[in-house]
C-alpha positions in Angstrom: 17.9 101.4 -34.1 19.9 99.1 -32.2 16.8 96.6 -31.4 15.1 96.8 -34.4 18.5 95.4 -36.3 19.0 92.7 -33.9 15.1 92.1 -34.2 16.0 91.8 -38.0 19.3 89.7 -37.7 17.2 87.5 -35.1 14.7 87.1 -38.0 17.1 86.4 -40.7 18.5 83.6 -38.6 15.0 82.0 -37.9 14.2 82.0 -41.9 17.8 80.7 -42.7 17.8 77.8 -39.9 13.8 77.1 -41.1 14.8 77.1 -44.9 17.8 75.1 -44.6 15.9 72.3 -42.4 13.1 71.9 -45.1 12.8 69.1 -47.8 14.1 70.4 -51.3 11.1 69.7 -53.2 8.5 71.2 -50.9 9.6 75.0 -52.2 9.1 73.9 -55.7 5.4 71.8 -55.1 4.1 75.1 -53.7 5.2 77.0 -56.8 8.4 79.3 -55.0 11.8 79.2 -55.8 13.8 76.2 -55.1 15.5 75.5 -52.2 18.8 76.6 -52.8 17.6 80.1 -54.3 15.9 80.8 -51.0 18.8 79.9 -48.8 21.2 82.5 -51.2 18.5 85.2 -50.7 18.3 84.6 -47.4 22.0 84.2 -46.4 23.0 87.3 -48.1 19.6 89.6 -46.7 21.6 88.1 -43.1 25.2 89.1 -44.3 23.6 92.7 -45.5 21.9 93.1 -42.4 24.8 92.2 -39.8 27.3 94.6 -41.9 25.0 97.7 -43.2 22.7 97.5 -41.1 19.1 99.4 -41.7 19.9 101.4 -44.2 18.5 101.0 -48.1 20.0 97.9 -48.5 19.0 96.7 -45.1 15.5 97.6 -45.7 16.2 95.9 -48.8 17.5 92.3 -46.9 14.5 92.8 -44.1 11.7 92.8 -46.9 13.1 89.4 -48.4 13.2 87.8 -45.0 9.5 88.8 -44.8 8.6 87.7 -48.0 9.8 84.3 -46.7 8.4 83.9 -43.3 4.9 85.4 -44.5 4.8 83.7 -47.8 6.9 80.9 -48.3 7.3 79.2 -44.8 3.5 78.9 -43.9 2.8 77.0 -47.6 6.0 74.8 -47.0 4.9 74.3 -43.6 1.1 72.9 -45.2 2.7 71.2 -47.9 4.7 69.4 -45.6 2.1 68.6 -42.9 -0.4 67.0 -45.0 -4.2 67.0 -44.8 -5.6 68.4 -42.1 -8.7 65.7 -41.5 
């Protein structure tokens, strides 16, 4: 149980660091939630993991975190890297 928290904090970290170092009106031209929205979501799912751990509320924190990284960050990513031709 151990690894798979520190697997989630390690996670949470990536999406907070990746969130914070994006432009603030790429979240909004792909149609997600602005910028600051996603760095409270994702600073609190950290918070709630480091403290409770992977209980409900951990589970809770780990799904936003993957919400992010799976949806969010690959259409920021596109929106900020342009055509691809």
């Amino acid at each position: 149980m151990f690894a798979l928290q520190m697997v989630a904090l390690a996670a949470a970290v990536f999406a907070v660091f990746h969130a914070a170092r994006q432009r603030k009106d790429a979240f909004t031209a792909v149609d997600k939630l602005t910028k600051p929205i996603w760095l409270g979501v994702l600073v609190a799912s950290l918070v709630v993991i480091f403290l409770f751990g992977l209980n409900l509320l951990g589970l809770i924190a780990i799904i936003a975190v993957c919400v992010y990284l799976v949806d969010v960050r690959p259409r920021v990513d596109d929106i900020q890297r342009g055509p691809r031709w």
